[in-house]
N, C-alpha and C positions, 0 to 999 in steps of 0.2 A: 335337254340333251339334243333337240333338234338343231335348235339354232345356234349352238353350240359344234354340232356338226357341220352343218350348212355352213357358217365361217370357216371352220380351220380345213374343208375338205373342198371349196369349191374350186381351188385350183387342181387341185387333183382332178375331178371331175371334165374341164378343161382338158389339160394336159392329156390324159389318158382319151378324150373323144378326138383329141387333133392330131397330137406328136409324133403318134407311131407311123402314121403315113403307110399302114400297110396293103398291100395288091389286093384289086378289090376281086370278092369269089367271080367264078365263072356265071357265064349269062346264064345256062343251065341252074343252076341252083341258087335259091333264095332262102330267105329267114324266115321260118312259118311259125305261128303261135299254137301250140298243141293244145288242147282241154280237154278235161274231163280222163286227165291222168294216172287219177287214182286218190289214196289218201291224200288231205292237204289241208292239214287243222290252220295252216293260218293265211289260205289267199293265198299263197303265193302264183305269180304265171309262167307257164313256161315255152319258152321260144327252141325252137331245132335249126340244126345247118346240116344237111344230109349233102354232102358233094355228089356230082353227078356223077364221078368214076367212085362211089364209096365201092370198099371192099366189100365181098360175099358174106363174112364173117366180121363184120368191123368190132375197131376200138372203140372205145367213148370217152371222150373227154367231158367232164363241166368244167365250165367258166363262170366264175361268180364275180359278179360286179362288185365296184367300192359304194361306200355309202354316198347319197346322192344321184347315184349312177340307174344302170335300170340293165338287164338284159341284152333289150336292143343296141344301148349304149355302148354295154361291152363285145359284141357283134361287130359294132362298126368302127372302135376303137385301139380293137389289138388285132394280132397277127393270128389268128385260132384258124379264120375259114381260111384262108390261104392257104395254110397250112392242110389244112383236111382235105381241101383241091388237091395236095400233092402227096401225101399219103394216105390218103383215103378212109380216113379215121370222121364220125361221128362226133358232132356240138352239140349239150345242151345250155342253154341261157338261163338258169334260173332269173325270176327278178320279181321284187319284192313291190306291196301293192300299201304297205302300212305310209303315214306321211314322211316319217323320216328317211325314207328309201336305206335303212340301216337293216343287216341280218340280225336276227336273235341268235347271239350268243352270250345271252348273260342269265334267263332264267332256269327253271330247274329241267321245265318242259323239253329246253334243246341242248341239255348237257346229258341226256341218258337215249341209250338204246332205244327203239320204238317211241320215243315218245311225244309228244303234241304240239311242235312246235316247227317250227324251219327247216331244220335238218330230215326231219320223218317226211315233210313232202318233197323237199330233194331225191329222198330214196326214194320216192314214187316213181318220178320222172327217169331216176336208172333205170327201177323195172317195167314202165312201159317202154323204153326203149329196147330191153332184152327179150321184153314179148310183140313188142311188132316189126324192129328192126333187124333181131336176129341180131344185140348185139352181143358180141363174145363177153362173158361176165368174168373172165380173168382177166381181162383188160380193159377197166373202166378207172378212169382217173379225175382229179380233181386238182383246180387251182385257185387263185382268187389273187386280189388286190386289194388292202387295205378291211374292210370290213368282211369282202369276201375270203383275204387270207384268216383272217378269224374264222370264217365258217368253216375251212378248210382244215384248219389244224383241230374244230370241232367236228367235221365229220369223219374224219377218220381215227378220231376219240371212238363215237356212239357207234359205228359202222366199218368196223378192219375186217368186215365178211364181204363188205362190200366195193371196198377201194384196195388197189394192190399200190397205188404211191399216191402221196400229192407234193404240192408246191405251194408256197407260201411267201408271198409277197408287201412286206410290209405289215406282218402284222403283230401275234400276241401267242402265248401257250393258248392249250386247251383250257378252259376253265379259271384262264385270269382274269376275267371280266364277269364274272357269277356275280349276279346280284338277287336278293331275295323280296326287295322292295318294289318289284314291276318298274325299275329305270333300265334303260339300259344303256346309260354310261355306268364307267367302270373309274374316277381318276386315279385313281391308287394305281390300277394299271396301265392306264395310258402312259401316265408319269414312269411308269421305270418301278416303281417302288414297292410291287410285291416280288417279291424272293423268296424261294423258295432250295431244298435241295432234291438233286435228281430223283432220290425216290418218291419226296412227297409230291413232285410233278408228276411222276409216274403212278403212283398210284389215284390221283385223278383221275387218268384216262380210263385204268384199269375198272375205276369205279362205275364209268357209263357202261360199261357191260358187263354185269358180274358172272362171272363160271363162265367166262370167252376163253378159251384156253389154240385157240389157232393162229394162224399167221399173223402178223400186223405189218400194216401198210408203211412203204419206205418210205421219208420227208426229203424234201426240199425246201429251204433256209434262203431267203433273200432280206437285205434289211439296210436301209441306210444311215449311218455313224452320226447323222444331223438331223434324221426325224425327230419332228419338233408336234409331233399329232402321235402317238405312239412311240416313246422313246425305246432309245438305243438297247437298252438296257434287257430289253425284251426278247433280243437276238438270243443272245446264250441265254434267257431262261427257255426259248424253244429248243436250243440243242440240250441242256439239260434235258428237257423232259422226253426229248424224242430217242435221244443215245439209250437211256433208261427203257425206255418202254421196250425198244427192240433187242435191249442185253449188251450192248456193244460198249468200249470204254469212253473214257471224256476226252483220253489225247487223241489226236488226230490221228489217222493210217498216212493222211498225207497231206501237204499245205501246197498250193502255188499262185499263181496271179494270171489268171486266165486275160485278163487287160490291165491297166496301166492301175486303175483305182481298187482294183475288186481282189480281195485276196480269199480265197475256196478254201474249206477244209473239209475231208470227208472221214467219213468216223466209220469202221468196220469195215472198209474196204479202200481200194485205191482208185478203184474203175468209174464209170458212169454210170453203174447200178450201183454203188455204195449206198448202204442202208440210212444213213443219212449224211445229207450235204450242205453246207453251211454257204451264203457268200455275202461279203461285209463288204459293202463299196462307199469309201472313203468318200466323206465330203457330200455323202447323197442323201439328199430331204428324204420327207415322205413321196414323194411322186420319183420313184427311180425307174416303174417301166419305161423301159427303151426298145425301137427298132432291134431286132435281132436275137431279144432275152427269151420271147418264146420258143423259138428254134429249142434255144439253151436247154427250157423247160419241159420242151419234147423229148431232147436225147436223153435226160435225165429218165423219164421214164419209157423209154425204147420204142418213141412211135417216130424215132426218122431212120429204122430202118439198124440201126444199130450201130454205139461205137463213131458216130460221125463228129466233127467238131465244126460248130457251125460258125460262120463268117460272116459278119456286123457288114452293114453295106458301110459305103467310103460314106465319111460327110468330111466338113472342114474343121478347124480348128475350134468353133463356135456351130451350135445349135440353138435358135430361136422359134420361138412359139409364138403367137399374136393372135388375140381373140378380140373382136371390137362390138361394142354394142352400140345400138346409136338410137336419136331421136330427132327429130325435126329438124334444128339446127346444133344442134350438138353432138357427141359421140364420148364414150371413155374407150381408152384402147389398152390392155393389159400385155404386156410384154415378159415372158421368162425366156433368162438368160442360160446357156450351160455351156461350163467351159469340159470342150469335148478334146482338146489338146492335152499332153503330156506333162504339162509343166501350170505349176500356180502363177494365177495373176495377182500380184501387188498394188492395185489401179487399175479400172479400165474404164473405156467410154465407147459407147456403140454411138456409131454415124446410120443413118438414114434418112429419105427425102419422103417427107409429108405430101402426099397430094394434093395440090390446086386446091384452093378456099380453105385449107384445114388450119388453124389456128389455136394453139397451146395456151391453154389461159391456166394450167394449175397441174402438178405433177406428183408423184411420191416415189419415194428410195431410189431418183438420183437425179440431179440436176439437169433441167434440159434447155438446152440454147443453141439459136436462136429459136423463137416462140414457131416461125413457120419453112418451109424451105427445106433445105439441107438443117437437121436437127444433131446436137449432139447430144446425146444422153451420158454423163459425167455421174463416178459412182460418188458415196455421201461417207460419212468415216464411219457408218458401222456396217459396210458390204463391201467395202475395199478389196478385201481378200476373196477370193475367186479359185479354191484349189481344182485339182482335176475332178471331173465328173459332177464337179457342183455348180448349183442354181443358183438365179437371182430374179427375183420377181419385180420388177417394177413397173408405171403407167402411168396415164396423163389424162387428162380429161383437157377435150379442144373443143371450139364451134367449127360449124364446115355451113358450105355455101350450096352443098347438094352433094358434093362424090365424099360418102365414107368409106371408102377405100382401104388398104391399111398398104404400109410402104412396101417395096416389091425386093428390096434386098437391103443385108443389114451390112457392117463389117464391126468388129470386138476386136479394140485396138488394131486399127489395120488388116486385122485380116477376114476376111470373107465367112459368111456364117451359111450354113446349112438351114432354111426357113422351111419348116412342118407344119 
């Protein structure tokens, strides 16, 4: 399962430490490692972002890393502290200390109330925060990416006394990943292929806390139409199972397209507190966090203040990522592509200029010429197509003569790219 993971999620890991490019917190406040938090049957550690203007009464958010990832990672990779600089809301970092850097959610330990495993020392980390931060305990929230939206839609299974919403990004229902063999892959579920109907999702949930008879925490539904690590498929079994838990029906109260690829539906209500909120963005891998989504995933649960709709910063028509590793005389250099314009590409080819001594000796998913100089990278026929909001991952491995550098601007078919 490890290395299993560590392939299909390392770009993710990438993308989400570089892409978001968000403002970094205030000089005032830094990432501090807390210990000795409380309950914590499996290691896990845990990191705080307290803003220096935090409120008297604050909120709480967690942030739960993807697999691979680590706490600090996700700290320094999404928009959370920025954000708690400016509404004065409370971070905690979970982050996992096992080798896989993956959450438990798949044994029996972390599928029920109180019990021994991941989720029971997360709620630690809540309740030291509401006994020494003074955090207000109606408003404590929860989100994640990838491994961490699996915790998320698992901890507010085991724990709706504890969370009033979360957000879920990229991942799976509650208890689609139950395994009773000590693995903790699931592929039945990665793949799409358990199914399930609303009740028998619902009563899952129902099951991690028997004789709960109180509120349950509202969802948020993020998922991309092309995730090829957790399929598609997994979207609507989390609105299945989350419409059901909360009683509300399976057609929509309302549909619209908040941007050009992403179509939102909310179920039991119309507003930004709708008890659950669905959004399917067209053509989007597994790595769809972007600049601007957390805004999103604030208003959803009312820490910007209420009712605001938040505004993505400008980029170009194209967004590119570059990651390089390098050694003596060599380097590989990893490029994702996304078309952030309006309209699908049928063909394209990103131009850029290599740095002095750098030299292309071997490439993958797309052709590159000339070897050094002004480069064009030419797509290959099975990535031709390019719709909106979707990725292309491709790279080269070069020798360089001292500067590993990586190029300083790209253009995607002519036009000017946006470089995170």
């Amino acid at each position: 399962m490890r290395s299993r993971l560590a392939a299909a999620l390392f770009a993710l890991a990438l993308a989400v430490a570089g892409a978001l490019a968000p403002a970094r917190p205030s000089a005032a406040a830094t990432l501090t490692e807390v210990t000795d938090f409380g309950y914590n049957p499996s290691g896990l550690r845990m990191y705080e972002y307290v803003p220096a203007g935090v409120a008297q009464r604050p909120a709480l958010l967690v942030a739960v890393h993807y697999c691979t990832g680590s706490g600090p990672d996700m700290y320094a990779g999404t928009e959370y502290a920025s954000l708690a600089d400016r509404y004065g809301f409370i971070v905690v970092y979970p982050s996992v200390t096992r080798s896989s850097k993956c959450f438990d959610v798949s044994s029996p330990g972390a599928l029920r109330n109180d019990g021994d495993s991941d989720p029971a020392g997360i709620v630690s980390m809540v309740r030291w925060e509401q006994q020494h931060r003074g955090v207000d305990p109606d408003r404590v929230y929860v989100t994640g990416i990838s491994s961490g939206a699996m915790m998320t839609n698992v901890l507010l299974g085991d724990y709706p006394d504890v969370f009033q919403a979360g957000s879920a990004v990229a991942g799976v229902p509650f208890g689609c990943f139950a395994t009773t063999d000590g693995s903790e892959w699931n592929s039945a579920c990665a793949n799409g292929t358990v199914i399930k109907t609303p009740q028998q999702w619902g009563d899952l949930v129902r099951a991690a806390y028997p004789g709960y008879a109180g509120p349950r925490p509202r969802m948020q539904i993020w998922h991309g139409t092309e995730d090829d690590v957790l399929r598609y498929p997994n979207f609507g079994e989390q609105i299945k199972q989350w419409t059901d838990v909360l009683g509300v029906g399976q057609t929509p109260s309302s549909t619209d397209r908040p941007q050009a690829n992403w179509t939102r539906t909310r179920y039991g209500g119309t507003g930004t507190t709708a008890p659950v909120e669905a959004i399917s963005i067209q053509g989007g891998g597994h790595n769809i966090m972007a600049a601007g989504m957390a805004a999103r995933i604030l208003d959803f649960f009312g820490l910007t203040g209420g009712g605001t709709t938040p505004t993505d910063p400008p980029e170009g028509a194209c967004r590119v990522a570059v990651t390089v590793n390098a050694w003596n005389t060599g380097l590989t250099e990893n490029i994702t592509i996304t078309n952030t314009g309006s309209s699908a590409l049928d063909g394209w080819s990103l131009v850029f200029t290599l740095p002095a001594g750098q030299t292309i000796t071997s490439g993958w998913n797309a052709v590159f010429s000339p070897a050094s100089g002004q480069v064009t990278a030419a797509n290959v026929s099975y990535n031709a197509s390019l719709p909106p909001g979707a990725s292309v991952d491709i790279g080269f491995q070069a020798t360089h003569t001292g500067d590993t550098g990586e190029p300083t601007s790209f253009t995607l078919n002519g036009a000017a790219c946006t470089v995170v």
